[in-house]
C-alpha positions in Angstrom: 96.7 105.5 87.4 97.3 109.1 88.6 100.3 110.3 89.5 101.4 111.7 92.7 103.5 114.4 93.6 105.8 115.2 96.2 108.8 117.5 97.6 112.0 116.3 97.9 112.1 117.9 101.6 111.3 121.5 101.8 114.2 122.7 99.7 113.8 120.1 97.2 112.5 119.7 93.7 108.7 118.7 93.4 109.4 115.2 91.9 106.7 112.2 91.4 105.1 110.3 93.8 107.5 106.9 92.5 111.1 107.4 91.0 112.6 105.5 89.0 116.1 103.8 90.0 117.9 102.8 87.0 121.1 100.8 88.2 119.8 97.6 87.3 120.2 98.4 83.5 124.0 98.9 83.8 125.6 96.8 86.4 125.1 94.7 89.4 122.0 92.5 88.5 123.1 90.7 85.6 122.8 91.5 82.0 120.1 93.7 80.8 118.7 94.9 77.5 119.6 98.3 76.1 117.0 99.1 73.7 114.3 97.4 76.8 115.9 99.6 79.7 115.3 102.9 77.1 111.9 102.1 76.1 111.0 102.3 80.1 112.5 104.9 80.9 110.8 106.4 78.3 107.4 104.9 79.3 108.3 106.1 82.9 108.7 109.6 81.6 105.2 109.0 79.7 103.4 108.2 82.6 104.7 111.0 84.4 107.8 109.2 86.4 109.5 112.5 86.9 112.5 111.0 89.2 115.4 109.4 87.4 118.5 107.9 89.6 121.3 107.1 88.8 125.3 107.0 89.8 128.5 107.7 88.1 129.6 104.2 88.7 127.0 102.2 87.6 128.6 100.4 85.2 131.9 102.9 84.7 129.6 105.9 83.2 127.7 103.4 81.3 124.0 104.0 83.2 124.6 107.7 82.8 125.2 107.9 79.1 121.9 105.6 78.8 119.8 108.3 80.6 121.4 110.5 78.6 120.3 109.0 75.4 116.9 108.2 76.7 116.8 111.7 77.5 118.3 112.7 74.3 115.3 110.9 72.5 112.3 111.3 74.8 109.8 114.2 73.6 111.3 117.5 75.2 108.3 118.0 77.3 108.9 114.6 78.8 112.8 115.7 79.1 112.5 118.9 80.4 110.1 117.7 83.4 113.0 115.0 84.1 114.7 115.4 87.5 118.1 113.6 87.4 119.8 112.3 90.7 123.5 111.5 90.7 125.6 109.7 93.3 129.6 109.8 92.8 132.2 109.2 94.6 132.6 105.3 94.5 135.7 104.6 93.1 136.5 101.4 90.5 139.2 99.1 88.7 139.0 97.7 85.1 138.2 94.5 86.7 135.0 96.0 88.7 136.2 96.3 92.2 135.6 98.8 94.6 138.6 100.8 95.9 136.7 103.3 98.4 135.1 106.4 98.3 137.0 109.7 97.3 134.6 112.9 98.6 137.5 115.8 98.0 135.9 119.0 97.1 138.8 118.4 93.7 137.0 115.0 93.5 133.6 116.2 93.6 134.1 119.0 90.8 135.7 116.4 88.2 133.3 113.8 89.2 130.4 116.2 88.4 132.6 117.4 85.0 132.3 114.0 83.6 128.7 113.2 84.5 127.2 116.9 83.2 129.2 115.1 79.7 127.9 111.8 80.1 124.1 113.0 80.9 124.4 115.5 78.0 123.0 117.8 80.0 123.8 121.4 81.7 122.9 120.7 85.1 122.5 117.9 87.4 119.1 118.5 89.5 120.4 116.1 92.8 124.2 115.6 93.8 125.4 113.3 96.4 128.1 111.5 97.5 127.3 107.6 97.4 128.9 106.6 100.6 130.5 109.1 103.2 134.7 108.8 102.5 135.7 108.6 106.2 138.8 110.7 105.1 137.3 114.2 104.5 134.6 115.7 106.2 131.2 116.1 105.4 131.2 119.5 105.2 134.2 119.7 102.7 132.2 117.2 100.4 129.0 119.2 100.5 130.9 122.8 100.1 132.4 121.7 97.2 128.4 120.8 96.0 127.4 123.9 97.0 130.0 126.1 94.9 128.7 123.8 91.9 125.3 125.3 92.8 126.7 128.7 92.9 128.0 128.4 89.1 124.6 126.3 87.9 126.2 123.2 87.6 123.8 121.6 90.6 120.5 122.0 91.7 120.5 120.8 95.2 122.4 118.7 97.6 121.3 115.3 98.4 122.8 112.7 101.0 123.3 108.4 100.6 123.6 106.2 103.3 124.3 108.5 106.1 123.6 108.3 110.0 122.0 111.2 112.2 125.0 113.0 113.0 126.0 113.0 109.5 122.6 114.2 108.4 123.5 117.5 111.3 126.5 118.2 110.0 126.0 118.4 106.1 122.9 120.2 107.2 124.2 123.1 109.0 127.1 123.4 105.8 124.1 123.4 103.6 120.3 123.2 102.3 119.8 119.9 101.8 117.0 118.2 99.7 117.5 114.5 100.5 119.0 111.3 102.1 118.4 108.4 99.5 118.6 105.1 101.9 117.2 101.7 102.0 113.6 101.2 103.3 111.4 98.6 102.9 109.3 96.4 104.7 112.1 94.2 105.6 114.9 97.3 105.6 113.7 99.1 108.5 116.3 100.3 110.4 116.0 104.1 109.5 112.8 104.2 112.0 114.8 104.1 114.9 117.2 107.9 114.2 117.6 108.5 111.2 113.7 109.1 109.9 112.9 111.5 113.0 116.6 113.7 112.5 115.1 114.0 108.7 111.7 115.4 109.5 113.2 117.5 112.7 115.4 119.1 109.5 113.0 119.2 106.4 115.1 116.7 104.6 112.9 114.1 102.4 113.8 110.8 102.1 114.4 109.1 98.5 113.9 105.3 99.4 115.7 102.9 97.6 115.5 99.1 97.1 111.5 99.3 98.5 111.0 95.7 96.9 114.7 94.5 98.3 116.4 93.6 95.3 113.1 91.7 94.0 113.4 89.6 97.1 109.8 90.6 98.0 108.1 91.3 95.0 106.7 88.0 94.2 108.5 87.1 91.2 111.8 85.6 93.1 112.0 82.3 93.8 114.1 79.4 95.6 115.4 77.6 92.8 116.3 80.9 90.6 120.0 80.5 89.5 121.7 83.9 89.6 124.4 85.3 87.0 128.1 85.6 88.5 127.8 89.1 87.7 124.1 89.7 89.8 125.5 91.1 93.1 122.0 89.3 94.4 124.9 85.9 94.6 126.6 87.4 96.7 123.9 89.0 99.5 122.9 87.5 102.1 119.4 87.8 102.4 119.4 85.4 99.0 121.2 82.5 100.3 120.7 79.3 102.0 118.2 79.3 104.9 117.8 83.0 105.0 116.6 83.3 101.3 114.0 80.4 102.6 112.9 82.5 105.9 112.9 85.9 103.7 110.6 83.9 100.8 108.2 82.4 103.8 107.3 86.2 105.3 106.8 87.0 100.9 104.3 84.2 100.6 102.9 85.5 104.0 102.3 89.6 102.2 101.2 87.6 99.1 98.2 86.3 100.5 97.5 89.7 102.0 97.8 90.7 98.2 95.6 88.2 97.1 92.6 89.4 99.2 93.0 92.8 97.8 93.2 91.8 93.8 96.6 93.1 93.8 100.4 92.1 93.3 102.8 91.4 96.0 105.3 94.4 94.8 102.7 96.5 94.7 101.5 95.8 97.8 105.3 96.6 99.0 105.5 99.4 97.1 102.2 100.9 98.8 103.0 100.0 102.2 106.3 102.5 101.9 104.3 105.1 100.2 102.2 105.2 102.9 105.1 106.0 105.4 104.2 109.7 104.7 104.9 112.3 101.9 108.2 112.8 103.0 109.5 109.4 100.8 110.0 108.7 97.3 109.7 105.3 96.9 112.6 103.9 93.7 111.3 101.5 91.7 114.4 99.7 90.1 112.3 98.4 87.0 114.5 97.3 84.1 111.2 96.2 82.1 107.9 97.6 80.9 106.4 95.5 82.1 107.9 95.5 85.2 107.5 99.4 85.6 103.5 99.0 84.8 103.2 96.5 87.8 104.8 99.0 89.9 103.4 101.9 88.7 100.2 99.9 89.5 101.1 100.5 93.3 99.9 104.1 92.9 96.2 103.0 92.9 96.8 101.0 96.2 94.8 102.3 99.1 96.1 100.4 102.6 93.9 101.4 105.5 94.6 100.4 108.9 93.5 97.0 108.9 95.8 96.4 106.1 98.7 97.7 107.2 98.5 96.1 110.7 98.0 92.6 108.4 101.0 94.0 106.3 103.0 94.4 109.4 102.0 91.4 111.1 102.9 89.4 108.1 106.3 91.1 107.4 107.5 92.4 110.8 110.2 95.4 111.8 113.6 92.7 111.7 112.0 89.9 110.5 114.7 89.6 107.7 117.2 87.0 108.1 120.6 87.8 106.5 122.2 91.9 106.6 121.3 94.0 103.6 125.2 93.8 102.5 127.9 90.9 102.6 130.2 91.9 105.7 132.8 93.7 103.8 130.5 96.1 102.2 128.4 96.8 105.7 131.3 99.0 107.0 130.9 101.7 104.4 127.2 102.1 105.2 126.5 105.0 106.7 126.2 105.1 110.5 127.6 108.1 112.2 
């Protein structure tokens, strides 16, 4: 395996080809391992995983002082070629609910205060709100990044969830590096407006949940019983007759897979590398293991006659079930 390079847009970082998306090893998909989720990030930054993401809120500060550690305790080579991405601005209780989104220019500099602690680090390389707070305008959100790049506390401004006009209007406040959104073979909806107004503008794309909450990498199945505290329970695509539908178009890719000696994540993982050198596919491995299968993707070559097979096997929409439960969908970005 040989890893890849790309720019995060073209006033980005140079980051790997594959990041590494490291929520899973705080919050949201059931317990994980501590001492596990180090050792890969570790191995990521070994094999020259250069991309680490992460949020404020991912598990109240908890995912943040983990990269921090891991950080702390990686070689300093392997540290000082890390690129961290933070997303703030989600706002919790002590019981784990979600209150909102607070995107303030006072918000964003005491947000950033406590993660520069957390991190144990002088400077955070990506800053972005998570979700767009439909009280306070874009451009007040992304000033108030862009004064913490004036004192060296931020690299570059990077966008979540966000819709074309959004994407305009943080653009003309700003340089901005990124938009980290869902895309996958079965999350395809940036295609349509939001992909083209990105590469009109020079901004990359970091692509998150390219293997959909494991739901198309091969390893989920039917009967798996899911912990109260996996957000998986509660999405849509996992339950019922949609999880069935959504786990008919895997074994579909699978045998796609087959014929090419290869796994069915890494064949997902390829097909959204292959959507051009403007994405940065996340992996969201919380294993070694795990991260070596995905990693694996990197050696994947799709030419035309596989990705027509991919497509015709997995089609644009042919998801049953929204990304989100309905109460979350209207904080997604779309404006």
């Amino acid at each position: 395996m040989t890893m890849r390079t790309r720019t995060l847009g073209t006033t980005g970082p140079q980051v790997s080809a594959l990041g590494l998306g490291c929520m899973g090893m705080s919050a949201l998909y059931g317990d994980a391992d501590r001492a596990e989720s180090i050792a890969t990030i570790h191995a990521a930054l070994e094999s020259g995983v250069t991309l680490l993401d992460t949020g404020d809120f991912y598990g109240m500060g908890h995912n943040e002082m983990l990269i921090g550690e891991a950080l702390r305790t990686a070689p300093a080579a392997r540290r000082e070629q890390a690129v961290v991405s933070v997303k703030f601005g989600a706002l919790r209780d002590p019981d784990g609910g979600w209150s909102g989104y607070d995107g303030r220019p006072v918000a964003v500099k005491n947000f950033a205060a406590y993660s520069l602690q957390r991190l144990g680090v002088d400077h955070i390389d990506v800053y972005r709100i998570a979700r767009l707070d439909p009280a306070v305008p874009i451009e007040e959100t992304v000033g108030a990044i862009a004064e913490l790049i004036e004192k060296g506390y931020v690299r570059h401004v990077g966008l979540s969830e966000v819709g074309a006009d959004t994407i305009r209007r943080a653009a003309a406040t700003a340089p901005i590096a990124d938009l980290q959104i869902e895309y996958s073979l079965i999350s395809r909806g940036i295609e349509d407006e939001i992909l083209p107004t990105t590469r009109e503008l020079g901004i990359g794309i970091t692509a998150y949940g390219v293997l959909s909450r494991g739901l198309i990498s091969g390893h989920f199945s039917a009967d798996r019983q899911l912990a109260a505290n996996d957000f998986r329970s509660l999405s849509p695509r996992f339950q019922g007759e949609n999880l069935q539908h959504n786990l008919n178009l895997v074994e579909a890719l699978r045998k796609i897979a087959e014929q090419k000696g290869v796994s069915v994540a890494q064949i997902a993982i390829a097909w959204a590398l292959s959507r051009g050198d403007d994405i940065v596919p996340l992996v969201g491995a919380r294993t070694r293991d795990r991260l070596t299968e995905s990693l694996g993707a990197l050696d994947v070559t799709l030419d035309e006659a596989d990705l027509r097979a991919v497509e015709e096997a997995v089609p644009a929409d042919a998801a049953a079930g929204e990304r989100y439960p309905a109460a979350m969908m209207s904080h997604l970005g779309s404006k």
